[in-house]
DSSP file (Angstrom, degrees, kcal/mol; ACC not computed):
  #  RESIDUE AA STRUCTURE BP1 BP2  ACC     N-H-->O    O-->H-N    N-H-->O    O-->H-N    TCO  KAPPA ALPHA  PHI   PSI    X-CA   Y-CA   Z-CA
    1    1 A X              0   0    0      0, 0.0    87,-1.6     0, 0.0     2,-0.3   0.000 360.0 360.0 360.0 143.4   -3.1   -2.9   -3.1
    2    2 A X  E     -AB  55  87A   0     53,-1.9    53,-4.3    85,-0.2     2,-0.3  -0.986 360.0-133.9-139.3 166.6    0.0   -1.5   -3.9
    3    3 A X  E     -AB  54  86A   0     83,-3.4    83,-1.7    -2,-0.3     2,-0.4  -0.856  14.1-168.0-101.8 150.6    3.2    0.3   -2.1
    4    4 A X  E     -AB  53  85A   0     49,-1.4    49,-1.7    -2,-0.3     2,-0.4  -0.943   3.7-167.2-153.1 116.7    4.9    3.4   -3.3
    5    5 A X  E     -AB  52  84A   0     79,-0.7    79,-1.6    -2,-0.4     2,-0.3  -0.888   3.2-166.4 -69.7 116.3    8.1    4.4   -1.9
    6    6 A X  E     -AB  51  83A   0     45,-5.2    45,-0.9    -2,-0.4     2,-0.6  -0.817   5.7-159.6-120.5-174.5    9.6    7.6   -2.4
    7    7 A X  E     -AB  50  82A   0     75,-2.9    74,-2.2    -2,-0.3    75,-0.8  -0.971  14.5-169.4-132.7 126.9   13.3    8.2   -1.5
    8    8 A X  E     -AB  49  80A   0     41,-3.2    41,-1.6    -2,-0.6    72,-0.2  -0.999  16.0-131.5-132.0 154.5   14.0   12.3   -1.0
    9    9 A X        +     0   0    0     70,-1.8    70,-0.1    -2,-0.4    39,-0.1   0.107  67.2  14.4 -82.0-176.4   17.6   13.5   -0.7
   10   10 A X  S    S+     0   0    0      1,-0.1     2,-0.5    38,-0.1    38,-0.3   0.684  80.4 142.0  12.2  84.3   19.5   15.8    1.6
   11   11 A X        -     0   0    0     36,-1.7    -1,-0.1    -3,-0.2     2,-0.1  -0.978  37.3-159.9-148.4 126.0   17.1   16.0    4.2
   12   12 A X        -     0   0    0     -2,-0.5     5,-0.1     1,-0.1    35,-0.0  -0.121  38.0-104.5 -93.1-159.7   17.8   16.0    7.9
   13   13 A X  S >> S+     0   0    0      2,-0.2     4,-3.3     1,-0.2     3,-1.0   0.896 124.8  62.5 -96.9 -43.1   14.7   15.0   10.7
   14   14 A X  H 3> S+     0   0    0      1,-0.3     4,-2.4     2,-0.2     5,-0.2   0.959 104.5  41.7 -42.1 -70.4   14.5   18.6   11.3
   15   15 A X  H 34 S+     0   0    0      1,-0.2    -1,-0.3     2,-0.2    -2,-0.2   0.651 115.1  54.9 -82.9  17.7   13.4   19.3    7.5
   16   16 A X  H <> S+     0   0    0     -3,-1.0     4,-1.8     2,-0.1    -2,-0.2   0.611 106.0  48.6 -90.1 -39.1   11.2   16.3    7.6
   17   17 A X  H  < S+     0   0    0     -4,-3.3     3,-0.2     1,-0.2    -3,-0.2   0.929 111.9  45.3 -80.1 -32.4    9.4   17.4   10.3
   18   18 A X  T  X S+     0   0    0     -4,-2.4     4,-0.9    -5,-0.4    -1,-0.2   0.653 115.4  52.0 -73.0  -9.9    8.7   20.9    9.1
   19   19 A X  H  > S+     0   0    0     -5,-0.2     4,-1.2     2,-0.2    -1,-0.2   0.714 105.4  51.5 -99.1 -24.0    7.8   19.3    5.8
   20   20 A X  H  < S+     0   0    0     -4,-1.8    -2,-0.2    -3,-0.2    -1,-0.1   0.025  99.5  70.1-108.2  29.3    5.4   16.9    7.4
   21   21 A X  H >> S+     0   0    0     -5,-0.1     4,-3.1     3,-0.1     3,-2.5   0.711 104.2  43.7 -78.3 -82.1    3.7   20.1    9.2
   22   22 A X  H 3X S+     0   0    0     -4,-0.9     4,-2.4     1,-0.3     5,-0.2   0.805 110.4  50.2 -30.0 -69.8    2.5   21.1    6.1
   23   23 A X  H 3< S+     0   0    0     -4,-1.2     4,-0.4     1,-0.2    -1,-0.3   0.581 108.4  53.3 -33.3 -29.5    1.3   17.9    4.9
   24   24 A X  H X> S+     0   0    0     -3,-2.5     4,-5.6     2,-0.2     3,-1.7   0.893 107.4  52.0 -80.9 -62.8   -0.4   17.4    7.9
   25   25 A X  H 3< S+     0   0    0     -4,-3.1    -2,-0.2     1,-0.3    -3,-0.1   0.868 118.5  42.2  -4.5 -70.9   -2.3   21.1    7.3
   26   26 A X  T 3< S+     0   0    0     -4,-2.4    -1,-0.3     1,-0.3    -2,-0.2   0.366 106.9  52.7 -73.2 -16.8   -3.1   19.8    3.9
   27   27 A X  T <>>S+     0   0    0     -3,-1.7     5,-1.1    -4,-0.4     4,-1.0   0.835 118.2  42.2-102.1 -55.7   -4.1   16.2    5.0
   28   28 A X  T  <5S+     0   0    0     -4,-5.6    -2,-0.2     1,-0.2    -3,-0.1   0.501 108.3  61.6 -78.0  17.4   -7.0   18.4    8.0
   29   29 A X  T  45S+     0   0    0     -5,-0.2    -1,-0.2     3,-0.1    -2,-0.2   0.419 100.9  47.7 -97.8 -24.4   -7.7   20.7    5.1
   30   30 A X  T  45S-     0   0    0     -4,-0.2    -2,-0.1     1,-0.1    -3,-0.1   0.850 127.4 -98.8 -73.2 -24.6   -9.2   17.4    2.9
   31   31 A X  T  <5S-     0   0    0     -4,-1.0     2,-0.3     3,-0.0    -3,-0.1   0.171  85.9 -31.6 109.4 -29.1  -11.4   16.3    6.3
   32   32 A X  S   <S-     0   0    0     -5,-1.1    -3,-0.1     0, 0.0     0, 0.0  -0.933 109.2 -13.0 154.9-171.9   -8.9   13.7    7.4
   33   33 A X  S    S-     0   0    0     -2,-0.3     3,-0.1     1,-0.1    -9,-0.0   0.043  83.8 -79.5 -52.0 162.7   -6.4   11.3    5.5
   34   34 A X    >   -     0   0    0      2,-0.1     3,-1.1    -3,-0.0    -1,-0.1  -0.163  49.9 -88.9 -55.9 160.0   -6.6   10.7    2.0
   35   35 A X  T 3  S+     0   0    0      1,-0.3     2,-1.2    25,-0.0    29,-0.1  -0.118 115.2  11.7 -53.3 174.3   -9.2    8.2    0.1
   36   36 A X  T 3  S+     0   0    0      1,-0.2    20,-2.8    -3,-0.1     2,-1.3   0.064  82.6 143.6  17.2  15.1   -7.3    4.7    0.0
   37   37 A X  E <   +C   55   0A   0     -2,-1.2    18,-0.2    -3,-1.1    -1,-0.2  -0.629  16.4 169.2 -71.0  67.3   -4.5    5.4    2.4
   38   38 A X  E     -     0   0A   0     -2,-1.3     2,-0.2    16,-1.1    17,-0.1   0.815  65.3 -16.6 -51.6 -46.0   -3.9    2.0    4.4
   39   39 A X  E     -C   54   0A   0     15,-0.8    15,-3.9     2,-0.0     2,-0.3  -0.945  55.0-169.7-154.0 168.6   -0.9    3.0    6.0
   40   40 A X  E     +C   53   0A   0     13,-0.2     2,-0.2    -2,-0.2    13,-0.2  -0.877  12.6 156.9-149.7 148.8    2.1    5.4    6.0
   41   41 A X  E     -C   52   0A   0     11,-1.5    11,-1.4    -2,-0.3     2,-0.2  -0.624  24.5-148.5-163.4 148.6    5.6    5.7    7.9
   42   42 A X  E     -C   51   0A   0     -2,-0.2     9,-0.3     9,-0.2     2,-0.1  -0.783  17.0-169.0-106.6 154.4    8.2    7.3    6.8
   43   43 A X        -     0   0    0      7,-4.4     2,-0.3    -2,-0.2     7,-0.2  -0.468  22.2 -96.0-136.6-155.5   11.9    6.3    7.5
   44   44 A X        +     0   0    0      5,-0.2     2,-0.4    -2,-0.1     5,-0.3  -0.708  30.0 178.9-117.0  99.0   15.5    7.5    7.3
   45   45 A X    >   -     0   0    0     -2,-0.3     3,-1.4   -37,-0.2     2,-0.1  -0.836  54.7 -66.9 123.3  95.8   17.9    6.8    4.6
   46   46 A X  T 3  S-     0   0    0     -2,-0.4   -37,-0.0     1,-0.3     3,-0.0  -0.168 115.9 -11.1  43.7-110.6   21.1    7.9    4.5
   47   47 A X  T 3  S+     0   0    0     -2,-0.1   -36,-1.7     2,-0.1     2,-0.3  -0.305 137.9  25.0-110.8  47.4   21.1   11.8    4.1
   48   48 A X  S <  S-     0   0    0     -3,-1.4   -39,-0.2   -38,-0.3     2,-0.2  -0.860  84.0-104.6-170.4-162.9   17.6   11.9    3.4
   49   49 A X  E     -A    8   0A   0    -41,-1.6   -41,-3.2    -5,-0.3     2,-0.6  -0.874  11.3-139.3-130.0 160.2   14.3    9.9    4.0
   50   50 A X  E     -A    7   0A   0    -43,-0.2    -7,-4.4    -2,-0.2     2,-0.6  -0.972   9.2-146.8-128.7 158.6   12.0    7.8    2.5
   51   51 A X  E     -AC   6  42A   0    -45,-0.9   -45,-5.2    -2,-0.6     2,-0.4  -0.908  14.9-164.1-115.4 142.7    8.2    7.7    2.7
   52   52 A X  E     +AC   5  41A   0    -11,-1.4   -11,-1.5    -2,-0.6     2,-0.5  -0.935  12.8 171.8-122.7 113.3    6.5    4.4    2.5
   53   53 A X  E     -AC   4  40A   0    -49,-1.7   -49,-1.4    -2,-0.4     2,-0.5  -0.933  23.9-148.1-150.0 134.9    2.8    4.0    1.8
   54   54 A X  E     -AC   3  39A   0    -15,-3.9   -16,-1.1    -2,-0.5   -15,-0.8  -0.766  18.8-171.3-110.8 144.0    0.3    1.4    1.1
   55   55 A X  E     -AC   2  37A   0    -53,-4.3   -53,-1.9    -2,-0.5   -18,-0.2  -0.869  31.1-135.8-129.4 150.5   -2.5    2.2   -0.9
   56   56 A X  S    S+     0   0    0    -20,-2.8     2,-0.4    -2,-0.4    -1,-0.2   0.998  95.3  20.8 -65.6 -51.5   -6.1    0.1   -1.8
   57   57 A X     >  -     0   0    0    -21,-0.2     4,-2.0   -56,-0.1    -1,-0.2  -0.821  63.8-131.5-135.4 153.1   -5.4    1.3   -5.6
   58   58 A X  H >> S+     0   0    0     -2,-0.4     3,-1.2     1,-0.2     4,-0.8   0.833 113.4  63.2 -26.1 -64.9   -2.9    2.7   -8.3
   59   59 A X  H 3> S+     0   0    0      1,-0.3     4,-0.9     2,-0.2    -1,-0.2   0.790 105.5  39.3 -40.4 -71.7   -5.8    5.2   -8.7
   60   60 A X  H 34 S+     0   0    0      1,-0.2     4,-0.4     2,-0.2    -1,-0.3   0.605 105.1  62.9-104.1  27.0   -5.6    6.6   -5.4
   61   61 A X  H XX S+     0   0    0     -4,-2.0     3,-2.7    -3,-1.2     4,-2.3   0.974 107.7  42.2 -37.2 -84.8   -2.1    6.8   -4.9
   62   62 A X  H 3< S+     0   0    0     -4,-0.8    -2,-0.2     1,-0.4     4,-0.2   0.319 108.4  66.7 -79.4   0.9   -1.5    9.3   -7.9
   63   63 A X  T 3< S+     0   0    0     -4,-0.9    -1,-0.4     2,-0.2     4,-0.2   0.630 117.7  27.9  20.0 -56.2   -4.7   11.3   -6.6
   64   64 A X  T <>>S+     0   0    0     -3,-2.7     4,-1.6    -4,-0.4     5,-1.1   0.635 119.9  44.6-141.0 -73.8   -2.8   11.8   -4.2
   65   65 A X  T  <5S+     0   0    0     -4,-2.3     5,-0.4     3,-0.2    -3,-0.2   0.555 121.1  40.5 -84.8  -6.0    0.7   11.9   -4.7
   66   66 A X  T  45S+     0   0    0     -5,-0.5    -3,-0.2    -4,-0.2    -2,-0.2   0.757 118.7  49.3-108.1  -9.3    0.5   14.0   -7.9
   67   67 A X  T  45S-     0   0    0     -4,-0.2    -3,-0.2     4,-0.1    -2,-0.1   0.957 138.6 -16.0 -59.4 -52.0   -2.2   16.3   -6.3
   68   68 A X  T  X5S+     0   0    0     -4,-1.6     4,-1.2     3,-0.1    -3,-0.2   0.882 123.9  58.3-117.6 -59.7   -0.4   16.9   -2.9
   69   69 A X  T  4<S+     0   0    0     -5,-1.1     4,-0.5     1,-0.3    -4,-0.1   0.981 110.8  41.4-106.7 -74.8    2.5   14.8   -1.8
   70   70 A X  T  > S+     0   0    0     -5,-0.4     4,-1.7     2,-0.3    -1,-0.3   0.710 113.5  49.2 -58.5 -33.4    4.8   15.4   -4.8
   71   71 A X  H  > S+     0   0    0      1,-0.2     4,-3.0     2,-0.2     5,-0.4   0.890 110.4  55.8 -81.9 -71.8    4.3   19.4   -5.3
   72   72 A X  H  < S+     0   0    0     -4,-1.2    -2,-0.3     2,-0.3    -1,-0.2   0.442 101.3  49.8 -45.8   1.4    4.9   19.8   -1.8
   73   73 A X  H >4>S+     0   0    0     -4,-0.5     3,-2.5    -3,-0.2     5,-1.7   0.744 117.3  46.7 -98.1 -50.9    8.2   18.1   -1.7
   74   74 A X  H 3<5S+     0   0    0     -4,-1.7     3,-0.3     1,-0.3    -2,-0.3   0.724 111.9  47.9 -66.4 -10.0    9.1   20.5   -4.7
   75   75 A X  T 3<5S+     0   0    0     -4,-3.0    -1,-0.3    -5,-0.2    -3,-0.2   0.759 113.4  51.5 -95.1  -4.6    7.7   23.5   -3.2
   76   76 A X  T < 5S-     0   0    0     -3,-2.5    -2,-0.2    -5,-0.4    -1,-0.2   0.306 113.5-121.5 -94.7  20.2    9.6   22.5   -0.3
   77   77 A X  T   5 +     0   0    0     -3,-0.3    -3,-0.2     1,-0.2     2,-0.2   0.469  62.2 141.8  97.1 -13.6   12.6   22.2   -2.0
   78   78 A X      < -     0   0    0     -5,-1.7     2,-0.8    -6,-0.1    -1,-0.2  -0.416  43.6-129.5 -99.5 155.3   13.1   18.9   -1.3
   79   79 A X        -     0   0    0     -2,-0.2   -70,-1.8   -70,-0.1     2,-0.1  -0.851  12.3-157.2-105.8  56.4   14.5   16.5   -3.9
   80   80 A X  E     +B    8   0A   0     -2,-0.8   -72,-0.2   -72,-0.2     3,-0.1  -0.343  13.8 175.3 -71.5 141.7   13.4   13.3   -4.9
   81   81 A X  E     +     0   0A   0    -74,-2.2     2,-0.3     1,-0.4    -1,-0.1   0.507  61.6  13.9-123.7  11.1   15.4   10.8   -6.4
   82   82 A X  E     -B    7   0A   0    -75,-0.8   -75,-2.9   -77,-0.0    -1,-0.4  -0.779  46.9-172.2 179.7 138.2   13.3    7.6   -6.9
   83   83 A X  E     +B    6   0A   0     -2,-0.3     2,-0.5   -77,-0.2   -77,-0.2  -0.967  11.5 176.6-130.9 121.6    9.7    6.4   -6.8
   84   84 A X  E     -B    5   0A   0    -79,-1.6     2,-0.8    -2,-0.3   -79,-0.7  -0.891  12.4-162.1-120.5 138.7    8.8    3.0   -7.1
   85   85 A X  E     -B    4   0A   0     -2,-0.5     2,-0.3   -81,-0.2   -81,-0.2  -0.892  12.8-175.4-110.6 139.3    5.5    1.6   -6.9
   86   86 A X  E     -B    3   0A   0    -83,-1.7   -83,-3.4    -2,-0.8    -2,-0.1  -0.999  24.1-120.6-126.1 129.3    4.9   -2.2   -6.2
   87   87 A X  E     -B    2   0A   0     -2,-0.3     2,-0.6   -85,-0.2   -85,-0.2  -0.188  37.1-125.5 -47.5 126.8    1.7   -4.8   -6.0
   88   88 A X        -     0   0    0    -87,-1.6    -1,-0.1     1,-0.1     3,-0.1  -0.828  27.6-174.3-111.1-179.3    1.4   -6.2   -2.9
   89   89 A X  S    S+     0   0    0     -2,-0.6     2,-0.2     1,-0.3    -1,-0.1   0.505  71.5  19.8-111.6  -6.2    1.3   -9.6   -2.4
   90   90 A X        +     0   0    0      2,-0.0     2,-0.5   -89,-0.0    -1,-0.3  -0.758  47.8 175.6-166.1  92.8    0.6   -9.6    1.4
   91   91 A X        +     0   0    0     -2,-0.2     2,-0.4    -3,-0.1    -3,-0.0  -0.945   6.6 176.6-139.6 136.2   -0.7   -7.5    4.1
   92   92 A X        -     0   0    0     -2,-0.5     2,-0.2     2,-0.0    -2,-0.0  -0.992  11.9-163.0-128.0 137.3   -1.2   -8.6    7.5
   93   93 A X              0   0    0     -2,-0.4    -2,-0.0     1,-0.0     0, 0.0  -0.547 360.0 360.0 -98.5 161.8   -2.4   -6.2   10.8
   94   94 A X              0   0    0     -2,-0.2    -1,-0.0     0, 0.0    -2,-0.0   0.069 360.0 360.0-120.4 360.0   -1.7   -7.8   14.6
């Protein structure tokens, strides 16, 4: 498993929500969520946001985010300024 943060800039809740319209489109135009996609939230961070996602493998992370996630913040304009991915070491559901 790993996590991959990304952190995008100048972004109010307002362009986040119109941004995760789209994404959403794109997400019931696949048949439902992507392949290895354990969980998602996105959060707020400063003048922008970040989205936070855990995924079963590297592989379908970048499936994923370099198919969809990542063109669609630049065709929405939107700015990224760091992605990090990290193993986890732990994941626990209630």
């Amino acid at each position: 498993m790993v996590v991959a943060e990304i952190r995008v800039l100048n972004a109010s809740k307002a362009d986040f929500d119109a941004f995760d319209v789209g994404v959403s489109g794109a997400i019931e135009e696949m048949g439902g969520p992507p392949e290895g996609l354990v969980t998602h939230v996105v959060r707020p961070d400063g003048d922008g946001f970040v989205i936070c996602d855990v995924w079963r493998t590297p592989e379908d992370l970048r499936r994923f985010n370099d198919g969809v996630l990542l063109p669609m913040l630049a065709a929405a304009g939107h700015v990224v300024s760091d992605e990090r991915v990290s193993p986890v070491w732990s994941y626990a559901r209630p």
